[in-house]
VMD Tcl script that builds the backbone (N, CA, C; Angstrom):
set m [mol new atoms 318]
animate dup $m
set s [atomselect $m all]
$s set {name element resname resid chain x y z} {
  {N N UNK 1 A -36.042 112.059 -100.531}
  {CA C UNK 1 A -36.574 111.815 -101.848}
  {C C UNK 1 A -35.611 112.245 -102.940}
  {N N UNK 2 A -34.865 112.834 -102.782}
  {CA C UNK 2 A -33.434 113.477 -103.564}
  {C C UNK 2 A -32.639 112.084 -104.110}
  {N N UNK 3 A -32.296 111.316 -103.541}
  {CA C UNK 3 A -31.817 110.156 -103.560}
  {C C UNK 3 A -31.725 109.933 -105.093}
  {N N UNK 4 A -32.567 109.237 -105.595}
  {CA C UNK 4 A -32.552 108.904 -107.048}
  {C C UNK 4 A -32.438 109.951 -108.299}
  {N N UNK 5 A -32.783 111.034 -107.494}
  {CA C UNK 5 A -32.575 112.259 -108.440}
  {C C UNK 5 A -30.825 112.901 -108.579}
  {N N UNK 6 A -30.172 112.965 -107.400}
  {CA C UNK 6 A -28.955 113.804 -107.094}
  {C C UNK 6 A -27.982 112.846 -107.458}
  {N N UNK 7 A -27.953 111.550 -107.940}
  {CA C UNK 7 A -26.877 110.549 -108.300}
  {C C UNK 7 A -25.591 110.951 -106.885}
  {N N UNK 8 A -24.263 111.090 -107.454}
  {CA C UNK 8 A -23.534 111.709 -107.326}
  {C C UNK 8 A -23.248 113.260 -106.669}
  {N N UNK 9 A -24.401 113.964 -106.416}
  {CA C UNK 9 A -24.050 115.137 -106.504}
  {C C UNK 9 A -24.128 115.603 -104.635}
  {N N UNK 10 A -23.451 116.215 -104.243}
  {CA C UNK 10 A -23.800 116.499 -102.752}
  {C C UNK 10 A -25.044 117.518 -102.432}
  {N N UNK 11 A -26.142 116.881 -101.679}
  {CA C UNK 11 A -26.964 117.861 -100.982}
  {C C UNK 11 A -26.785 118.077 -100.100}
  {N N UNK 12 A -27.558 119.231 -99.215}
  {CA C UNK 12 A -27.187 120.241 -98.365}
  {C C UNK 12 A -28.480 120.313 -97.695}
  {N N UNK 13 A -28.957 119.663 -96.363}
  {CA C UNK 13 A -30.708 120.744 -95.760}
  {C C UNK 13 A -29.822 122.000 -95.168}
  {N N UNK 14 A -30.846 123.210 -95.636}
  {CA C UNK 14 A -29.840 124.746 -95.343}
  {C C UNK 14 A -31.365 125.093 -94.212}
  {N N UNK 15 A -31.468 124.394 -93.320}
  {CA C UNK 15 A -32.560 125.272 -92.865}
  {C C UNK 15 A -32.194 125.559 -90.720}
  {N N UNK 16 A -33.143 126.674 -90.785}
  {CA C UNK 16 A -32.616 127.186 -89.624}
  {C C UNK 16 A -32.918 126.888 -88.160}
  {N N UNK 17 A -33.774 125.723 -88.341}
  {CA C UNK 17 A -34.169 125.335 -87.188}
  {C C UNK 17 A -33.308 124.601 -86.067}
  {N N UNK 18 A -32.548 124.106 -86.625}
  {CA C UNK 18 A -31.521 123.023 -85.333}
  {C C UNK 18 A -29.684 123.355 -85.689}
  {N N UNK 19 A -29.458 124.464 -86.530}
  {CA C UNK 19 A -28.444 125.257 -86.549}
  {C C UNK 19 A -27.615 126.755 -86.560}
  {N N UNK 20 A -26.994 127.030 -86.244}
  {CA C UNK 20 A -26.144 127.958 -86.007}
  {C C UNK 20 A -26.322 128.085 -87.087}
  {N N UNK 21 A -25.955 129.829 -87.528}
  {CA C UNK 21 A -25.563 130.252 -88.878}
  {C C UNK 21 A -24.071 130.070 -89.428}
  {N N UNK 22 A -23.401 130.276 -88.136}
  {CA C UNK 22 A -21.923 130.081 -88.036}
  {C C UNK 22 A -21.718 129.232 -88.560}
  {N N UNK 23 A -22.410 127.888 -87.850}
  {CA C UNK 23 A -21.934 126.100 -87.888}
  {C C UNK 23 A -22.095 126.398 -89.352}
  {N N UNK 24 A -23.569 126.438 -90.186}
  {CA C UNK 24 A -23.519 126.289 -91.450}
  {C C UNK 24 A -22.263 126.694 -92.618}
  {N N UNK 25 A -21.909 128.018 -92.327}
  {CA C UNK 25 A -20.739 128.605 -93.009}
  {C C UNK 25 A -19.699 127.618 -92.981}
  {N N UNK 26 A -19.478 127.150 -91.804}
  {CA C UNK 26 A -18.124 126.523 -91.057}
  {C C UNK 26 A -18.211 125.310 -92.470}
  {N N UNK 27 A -19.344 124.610 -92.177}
  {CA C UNK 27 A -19.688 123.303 -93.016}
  {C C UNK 27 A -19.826 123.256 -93.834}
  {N N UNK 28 A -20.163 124.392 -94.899}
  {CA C UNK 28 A -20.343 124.754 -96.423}
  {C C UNK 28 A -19.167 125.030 -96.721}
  {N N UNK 29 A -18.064 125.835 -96.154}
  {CA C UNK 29 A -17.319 125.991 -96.443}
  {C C UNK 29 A -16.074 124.823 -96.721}
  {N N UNK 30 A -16.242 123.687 -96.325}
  {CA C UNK 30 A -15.289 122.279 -96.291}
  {C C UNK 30 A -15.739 121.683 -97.805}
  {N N UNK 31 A -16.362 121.750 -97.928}
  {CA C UNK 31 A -16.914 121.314 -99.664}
  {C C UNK 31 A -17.818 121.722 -100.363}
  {N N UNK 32 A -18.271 121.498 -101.702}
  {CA C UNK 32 A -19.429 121.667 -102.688}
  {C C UNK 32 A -20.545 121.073 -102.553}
  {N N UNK 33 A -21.369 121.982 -102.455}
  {CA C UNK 33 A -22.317 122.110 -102.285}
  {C C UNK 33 A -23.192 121.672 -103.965}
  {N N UNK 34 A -24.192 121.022 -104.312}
  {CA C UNK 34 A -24.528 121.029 -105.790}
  {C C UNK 34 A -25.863 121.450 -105.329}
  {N N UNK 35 A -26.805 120.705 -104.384}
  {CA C UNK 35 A -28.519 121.004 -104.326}
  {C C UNK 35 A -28.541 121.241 -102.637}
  {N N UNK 36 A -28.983 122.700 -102.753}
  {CA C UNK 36 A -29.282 123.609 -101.414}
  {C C UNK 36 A -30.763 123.328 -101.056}
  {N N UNK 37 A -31.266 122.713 -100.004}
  {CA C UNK 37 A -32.797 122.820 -99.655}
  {C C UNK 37 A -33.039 123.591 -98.284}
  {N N UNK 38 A -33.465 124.542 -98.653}
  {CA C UNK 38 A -34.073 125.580 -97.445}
  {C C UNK 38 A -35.035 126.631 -97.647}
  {N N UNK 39 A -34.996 127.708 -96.518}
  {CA C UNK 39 A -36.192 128.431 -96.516}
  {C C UNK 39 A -34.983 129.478 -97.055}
  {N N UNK 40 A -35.989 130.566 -98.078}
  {CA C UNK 40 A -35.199 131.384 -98.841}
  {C C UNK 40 A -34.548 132.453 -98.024}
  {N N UNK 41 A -35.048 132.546 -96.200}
  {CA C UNK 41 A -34.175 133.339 -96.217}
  {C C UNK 41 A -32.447 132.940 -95.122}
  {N N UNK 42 A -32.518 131.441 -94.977}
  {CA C UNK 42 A -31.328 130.755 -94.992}
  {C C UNK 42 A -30.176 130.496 -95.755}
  {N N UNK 43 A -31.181 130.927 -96.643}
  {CA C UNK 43 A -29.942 130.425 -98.012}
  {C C UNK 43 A -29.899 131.733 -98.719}
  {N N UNK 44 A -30.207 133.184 -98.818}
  {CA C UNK 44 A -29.561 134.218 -98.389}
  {C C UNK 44 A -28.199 134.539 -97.367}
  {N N UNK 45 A -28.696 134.287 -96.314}
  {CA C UNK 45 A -28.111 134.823 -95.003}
  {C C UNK 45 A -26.511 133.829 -95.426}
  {N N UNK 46 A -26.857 132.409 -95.818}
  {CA C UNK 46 A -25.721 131.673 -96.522}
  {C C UNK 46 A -25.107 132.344 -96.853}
  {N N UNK 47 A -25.582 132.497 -98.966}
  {CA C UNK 47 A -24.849 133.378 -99.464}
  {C C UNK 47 A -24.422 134.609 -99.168}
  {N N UNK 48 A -25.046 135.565 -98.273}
  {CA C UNK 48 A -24.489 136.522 -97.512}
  {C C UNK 48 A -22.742 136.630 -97.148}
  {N N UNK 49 A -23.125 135.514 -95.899}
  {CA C UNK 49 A -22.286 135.153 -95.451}
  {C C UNK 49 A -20.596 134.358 -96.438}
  {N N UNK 50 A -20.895 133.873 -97.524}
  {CA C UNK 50 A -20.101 133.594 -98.240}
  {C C UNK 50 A -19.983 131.937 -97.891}
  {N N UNK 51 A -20.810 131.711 -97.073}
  {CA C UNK 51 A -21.041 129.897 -97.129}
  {C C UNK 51 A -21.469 129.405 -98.209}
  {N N UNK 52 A -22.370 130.080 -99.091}
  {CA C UNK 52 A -22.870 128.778 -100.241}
  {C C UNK 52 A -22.227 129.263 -101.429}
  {N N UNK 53 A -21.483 128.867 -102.068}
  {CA C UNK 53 A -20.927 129.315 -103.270}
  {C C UNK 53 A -22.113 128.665 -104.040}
  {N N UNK 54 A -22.311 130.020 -105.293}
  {CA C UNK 54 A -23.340 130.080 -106.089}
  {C C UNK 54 A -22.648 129.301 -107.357}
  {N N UNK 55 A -21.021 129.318 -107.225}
  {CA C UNK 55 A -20.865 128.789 -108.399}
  {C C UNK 55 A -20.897 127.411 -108.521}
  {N N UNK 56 A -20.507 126.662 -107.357}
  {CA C UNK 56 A -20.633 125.516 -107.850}
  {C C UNK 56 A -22.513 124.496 -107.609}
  {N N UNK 57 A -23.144 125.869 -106.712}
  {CA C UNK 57 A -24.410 125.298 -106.631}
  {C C UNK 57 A -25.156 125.188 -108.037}
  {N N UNK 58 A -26.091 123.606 -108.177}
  {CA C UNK 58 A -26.438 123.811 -109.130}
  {C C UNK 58 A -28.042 123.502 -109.119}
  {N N UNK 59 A -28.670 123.446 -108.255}
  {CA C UNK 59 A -30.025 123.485 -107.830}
  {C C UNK 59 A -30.381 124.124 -106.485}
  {N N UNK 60 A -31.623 125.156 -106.243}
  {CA C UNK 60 A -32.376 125.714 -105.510}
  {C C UNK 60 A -33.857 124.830 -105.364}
  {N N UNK 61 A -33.913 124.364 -104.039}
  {CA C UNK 61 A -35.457 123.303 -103.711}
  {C C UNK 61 A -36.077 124.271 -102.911}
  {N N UNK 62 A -37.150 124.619 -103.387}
  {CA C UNK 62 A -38.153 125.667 -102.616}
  {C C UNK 62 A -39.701 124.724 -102.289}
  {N N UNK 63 A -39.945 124.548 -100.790}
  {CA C UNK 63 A -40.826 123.687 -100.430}
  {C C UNK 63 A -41.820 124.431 -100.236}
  {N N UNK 64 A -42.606 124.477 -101.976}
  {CA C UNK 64 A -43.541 124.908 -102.619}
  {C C UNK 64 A -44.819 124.287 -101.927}
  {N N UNK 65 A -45.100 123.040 -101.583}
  {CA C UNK 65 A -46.593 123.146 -101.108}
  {C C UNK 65 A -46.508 122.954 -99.698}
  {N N UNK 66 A -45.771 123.053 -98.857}
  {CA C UNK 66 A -45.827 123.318 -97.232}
  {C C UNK 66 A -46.536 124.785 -96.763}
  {N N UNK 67 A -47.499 124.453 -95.718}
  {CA C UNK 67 A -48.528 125.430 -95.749}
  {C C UNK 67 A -48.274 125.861 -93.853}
  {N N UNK 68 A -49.149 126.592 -93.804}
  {CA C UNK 68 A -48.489 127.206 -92.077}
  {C C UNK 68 A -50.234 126.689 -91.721}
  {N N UNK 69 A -50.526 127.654 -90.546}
  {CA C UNK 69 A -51.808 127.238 -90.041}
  {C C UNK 69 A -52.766 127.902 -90.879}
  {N N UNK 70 A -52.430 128.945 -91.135}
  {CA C UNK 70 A -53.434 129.445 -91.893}
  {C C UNK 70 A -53.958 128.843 -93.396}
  {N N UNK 71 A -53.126 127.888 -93.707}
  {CA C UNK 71 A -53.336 127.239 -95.096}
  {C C UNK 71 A -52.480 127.786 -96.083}
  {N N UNK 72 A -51.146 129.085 -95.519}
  {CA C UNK 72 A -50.718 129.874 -96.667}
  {C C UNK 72 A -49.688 129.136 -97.095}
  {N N UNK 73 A -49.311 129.693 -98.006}
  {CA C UNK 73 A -47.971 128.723 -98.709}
  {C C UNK 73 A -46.724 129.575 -98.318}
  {N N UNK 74 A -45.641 129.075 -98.548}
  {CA C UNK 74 A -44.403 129.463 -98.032}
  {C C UNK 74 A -44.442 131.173 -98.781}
  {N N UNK 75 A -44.934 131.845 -100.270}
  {CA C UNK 75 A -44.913 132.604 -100.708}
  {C C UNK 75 A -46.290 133.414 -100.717}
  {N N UNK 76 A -46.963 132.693 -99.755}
  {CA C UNK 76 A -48.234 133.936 -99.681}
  {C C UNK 76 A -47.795 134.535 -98.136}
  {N N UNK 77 A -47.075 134.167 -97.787}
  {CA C UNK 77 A -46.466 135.061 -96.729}
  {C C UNK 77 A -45.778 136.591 -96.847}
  {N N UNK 78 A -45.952 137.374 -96.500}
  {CA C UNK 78 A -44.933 138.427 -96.797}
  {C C UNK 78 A -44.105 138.506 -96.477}
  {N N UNK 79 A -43.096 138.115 -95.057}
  {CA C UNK 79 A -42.167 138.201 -95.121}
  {C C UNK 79 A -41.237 137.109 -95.641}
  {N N UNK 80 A -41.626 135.932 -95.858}
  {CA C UNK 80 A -41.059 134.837 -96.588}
  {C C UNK 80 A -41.035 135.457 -98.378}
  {N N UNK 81 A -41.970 135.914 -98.583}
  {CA C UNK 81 A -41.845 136.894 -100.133}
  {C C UNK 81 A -40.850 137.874 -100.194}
  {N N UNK 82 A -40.786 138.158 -99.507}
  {CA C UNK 82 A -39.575 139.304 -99.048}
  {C C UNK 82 A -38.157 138.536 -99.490}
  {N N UNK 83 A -38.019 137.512 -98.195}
  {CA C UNK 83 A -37.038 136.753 -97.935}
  {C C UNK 83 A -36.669 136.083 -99.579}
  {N N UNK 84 A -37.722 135.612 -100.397}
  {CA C UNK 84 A -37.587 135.176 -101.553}
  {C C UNK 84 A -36.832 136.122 -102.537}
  {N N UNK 85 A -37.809 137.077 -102.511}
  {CA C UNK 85 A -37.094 138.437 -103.510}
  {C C UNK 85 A -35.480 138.063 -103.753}
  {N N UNK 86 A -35.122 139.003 -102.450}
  {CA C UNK 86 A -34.059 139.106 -101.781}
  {C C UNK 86 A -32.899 137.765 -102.137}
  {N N UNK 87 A -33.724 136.924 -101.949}
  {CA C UNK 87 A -32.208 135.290 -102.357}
  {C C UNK 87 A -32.251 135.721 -104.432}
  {N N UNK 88 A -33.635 136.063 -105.008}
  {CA C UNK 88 A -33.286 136.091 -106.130}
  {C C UNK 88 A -32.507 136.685 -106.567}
  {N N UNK 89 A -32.720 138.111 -105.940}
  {CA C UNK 89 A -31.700 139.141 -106.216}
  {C C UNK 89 A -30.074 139.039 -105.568}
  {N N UNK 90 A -30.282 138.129 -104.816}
  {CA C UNK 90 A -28.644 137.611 -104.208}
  {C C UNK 90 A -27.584 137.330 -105.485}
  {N N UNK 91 A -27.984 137.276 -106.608}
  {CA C UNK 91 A -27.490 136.737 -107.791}
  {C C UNK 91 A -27.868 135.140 -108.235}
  {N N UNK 92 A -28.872 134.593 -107.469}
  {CA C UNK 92 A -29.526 133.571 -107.901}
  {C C UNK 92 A -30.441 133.709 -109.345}
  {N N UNK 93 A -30.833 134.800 -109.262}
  {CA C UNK 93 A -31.932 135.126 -110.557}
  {C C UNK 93 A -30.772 135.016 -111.908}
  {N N UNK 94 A -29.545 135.931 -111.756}
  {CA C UNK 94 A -28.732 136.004 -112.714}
  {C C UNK 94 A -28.293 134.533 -113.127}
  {N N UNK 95 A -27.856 133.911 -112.219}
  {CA C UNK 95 A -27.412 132.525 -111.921}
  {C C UNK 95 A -28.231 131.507 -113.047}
  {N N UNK 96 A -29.614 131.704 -112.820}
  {CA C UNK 96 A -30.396 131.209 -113.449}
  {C C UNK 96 A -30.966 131.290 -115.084}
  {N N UNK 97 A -30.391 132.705 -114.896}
  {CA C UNK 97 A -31.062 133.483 -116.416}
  {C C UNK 97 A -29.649 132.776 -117.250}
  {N N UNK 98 A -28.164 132.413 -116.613}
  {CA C UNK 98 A -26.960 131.809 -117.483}
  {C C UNK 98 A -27.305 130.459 -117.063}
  {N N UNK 99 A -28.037 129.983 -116.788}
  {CA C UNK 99 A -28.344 128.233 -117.207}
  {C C UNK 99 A -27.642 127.693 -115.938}
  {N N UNK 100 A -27.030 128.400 -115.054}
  {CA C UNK 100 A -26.017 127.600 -113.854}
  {C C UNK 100 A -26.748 127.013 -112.758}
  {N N UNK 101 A -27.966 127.531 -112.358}
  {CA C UNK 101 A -28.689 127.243 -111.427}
  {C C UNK 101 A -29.918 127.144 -111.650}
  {N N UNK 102 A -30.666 125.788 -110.749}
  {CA C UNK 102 A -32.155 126.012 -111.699}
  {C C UNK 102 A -32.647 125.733 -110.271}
  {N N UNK 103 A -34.237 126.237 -109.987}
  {CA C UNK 103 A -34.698 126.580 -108.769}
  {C C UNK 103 A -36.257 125.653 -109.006}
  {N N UNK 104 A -35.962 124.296 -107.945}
  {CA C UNK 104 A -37.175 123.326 -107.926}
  {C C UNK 104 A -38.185 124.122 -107.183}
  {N N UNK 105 A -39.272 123.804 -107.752}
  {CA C UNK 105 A -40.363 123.485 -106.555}
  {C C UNK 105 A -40.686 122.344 -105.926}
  {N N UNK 106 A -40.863 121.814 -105.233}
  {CA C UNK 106 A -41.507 120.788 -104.444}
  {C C UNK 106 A -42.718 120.540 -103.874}
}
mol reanalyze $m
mol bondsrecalc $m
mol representation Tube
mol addrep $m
């Protein structure tokens, strides 16, 4: 669904189900990255790692109404709240507060 929205710009799925953390680094690291879509604490462990450069990222997609069994949302979880904190405080929050990065919901 990005398609008509991202023109030009390269997206990224950052999520942890069918990859290595390694592979990801390996692959982030070959080019720019503009719109990151994953679970917040992939795209931590990313930036951790020094795979996602924050500078040239310029959108965060947080898949705001995906629910588990219980009906919870990705942030009524606690440790996914956690995991959230944590990417804000990665320097995403700062990122955001200078206009460089802006963080979708979906």
């Amino acid at each position: 669904q990005l398609t008509a929205f991202k023109g030009e710009a390269k997206a990224v799925k950052l999520f942890a189900k069918h990859i290595k953390i390694e592979e990801q680094v390996k692959l982030l690291q070959k080019g720019i990255t503009h719109i990151g879509v994953g679970t917040p604490g992939r795209i931590s462990a990313l930036i951790e790692k020094e795979g996602l450069n924050l500078q040239a990222l310029k959108y965060l997609i947080v898949d705001w109404n995906w629910r588990d069994q219980k009906l919870r949302r990705m942030l009524d979880i606690p440790e996914i709240k956690l995991d959230f904190m944590k990417l804000l405080e990665s320097g995403v929050l700062a990122a955001c507060k200078e206009d460089k990065v802006k963080i979708g919901l979906f």
